[in-house]
N, C-alpha and C positions, 0 to 999 in steps of 0.2 A: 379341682385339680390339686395336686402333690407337692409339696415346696421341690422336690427334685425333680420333679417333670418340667416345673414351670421357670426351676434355675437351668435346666439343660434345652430348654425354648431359646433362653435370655443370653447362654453360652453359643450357642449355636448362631444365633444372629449378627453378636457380636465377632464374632466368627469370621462371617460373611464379610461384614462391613469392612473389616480390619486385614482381608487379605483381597488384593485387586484381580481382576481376573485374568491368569496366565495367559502371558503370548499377546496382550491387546498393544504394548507399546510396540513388540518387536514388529507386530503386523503391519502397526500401520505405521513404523518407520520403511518394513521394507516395499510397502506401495508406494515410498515417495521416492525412494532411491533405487530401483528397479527402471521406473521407467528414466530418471535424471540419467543414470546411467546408459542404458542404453539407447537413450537420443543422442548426449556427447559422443560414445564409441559411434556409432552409425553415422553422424555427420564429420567425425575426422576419419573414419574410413571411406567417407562419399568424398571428402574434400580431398586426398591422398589420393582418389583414382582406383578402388579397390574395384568399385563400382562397375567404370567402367571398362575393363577389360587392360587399365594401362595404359591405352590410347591415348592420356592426356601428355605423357611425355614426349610421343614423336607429334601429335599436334601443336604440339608447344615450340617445337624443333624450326625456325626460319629456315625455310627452302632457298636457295641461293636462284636469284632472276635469272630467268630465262636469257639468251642472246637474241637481241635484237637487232637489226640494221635501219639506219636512217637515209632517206634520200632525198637532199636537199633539190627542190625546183627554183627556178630563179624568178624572181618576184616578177610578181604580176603588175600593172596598174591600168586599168579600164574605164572609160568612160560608162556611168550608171544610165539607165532607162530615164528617162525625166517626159513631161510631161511640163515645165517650167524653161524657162528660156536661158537658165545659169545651167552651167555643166557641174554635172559631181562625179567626180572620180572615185576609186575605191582600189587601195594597193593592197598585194597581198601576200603577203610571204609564208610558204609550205614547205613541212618536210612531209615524207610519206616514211611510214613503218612497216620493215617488212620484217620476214620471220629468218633467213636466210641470205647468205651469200651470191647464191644459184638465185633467188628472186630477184633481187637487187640485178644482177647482172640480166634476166631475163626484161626486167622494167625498160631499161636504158635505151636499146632498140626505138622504144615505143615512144620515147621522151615526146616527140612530134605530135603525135597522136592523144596525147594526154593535153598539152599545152595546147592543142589545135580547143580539144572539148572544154578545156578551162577557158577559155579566151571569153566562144560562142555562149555559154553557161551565162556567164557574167555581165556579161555587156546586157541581155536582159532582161535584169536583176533592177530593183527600185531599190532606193534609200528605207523605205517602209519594208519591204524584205527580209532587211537585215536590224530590222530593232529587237531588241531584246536579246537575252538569251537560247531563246527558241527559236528566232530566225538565225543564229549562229548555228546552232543545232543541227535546222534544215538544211542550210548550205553545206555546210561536212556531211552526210547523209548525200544529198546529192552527188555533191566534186568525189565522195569512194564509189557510189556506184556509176559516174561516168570515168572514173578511170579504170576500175574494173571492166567494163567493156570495151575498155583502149588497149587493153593489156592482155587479154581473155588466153589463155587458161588461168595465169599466172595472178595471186590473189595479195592485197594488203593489209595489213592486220589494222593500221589507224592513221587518219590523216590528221597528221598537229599545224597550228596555228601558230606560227611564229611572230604575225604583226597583221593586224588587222585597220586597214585605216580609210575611215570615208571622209571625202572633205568636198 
């Protein structure tokens, strides 16, 4: 080989070595910042509601409560079922929930008819009946659907518990 062949080998490689290859930094800067990118835009666009439809600002919106009416019964107190020779009693104070004024007033007629089935209901009823949480449960459950059949067309939205007391 030729001292000029083998100095333009020697050029040539040095060449190489001494210039890096175009484009490798830019690339793989922008594979890193392509996707950084468009995660951050795509999650402040999901956060902002772009997503879905805007719907997060009127769901976001408090609905102002419905009207409701209360109608206080007059308290109860009953002697419980026993099976023991001491008496236990069990007083009970209710309001009933209704949706309207028109209900409220169509209730009142039946006041008799309600306090008749509360009465019968309770008297018997045990002490074990009413333990827990879920015998509270059942009893409301029960006392709406027998005033709902004391009241019948006319419906209640919820019976609340004012004072609950067995002794």
């Amino acid at each position: 080989m030729s001292d000029v062949t083998a100095d333009a080998i020697d050029d040539a490689e040095e060449g190489n070595e001494e210039t890096p290859p175009k484009g490798g930094k830019l690339k793989k800067i922008l594979m890193i910042a392509v996707p950084v990118v468009l995660l951050l835009g795509g999650g402040g666009a999901y956060m902002m509601g772009v997503f879905d439809g805007g719907s997060s600002m009127t769901a976001d919106t408090p609905q102002p409560p419905k009207r409701v009416y209360f109608l206080d019964l007059p308290d109860l107190t009953v002697n419980l079922s026993s099976v023991e020779q001491r008496a236990q009693f069990l007083k009970l104070s209710v309001s009933l929930e209704v949706a309207d004024k028109a209900t409220l007033q169509a209730i009142e007629p039946f006041m008799p008819r309600v306090l008749d089935a509360f009465q019968v209901y309770l008297r018997e009823l045990r002490t074990s009946d009413l333990e827990g949480s879920a015998g509270i449960f059942l009893l409301k459950e029960e006392l709406q659907r027998r005033i709902e059949l004391a009241i019948h067309p006319a419906k209640i939205n919820d019976i609340l518990f004012k004072e609950i007391l067995i002794q």
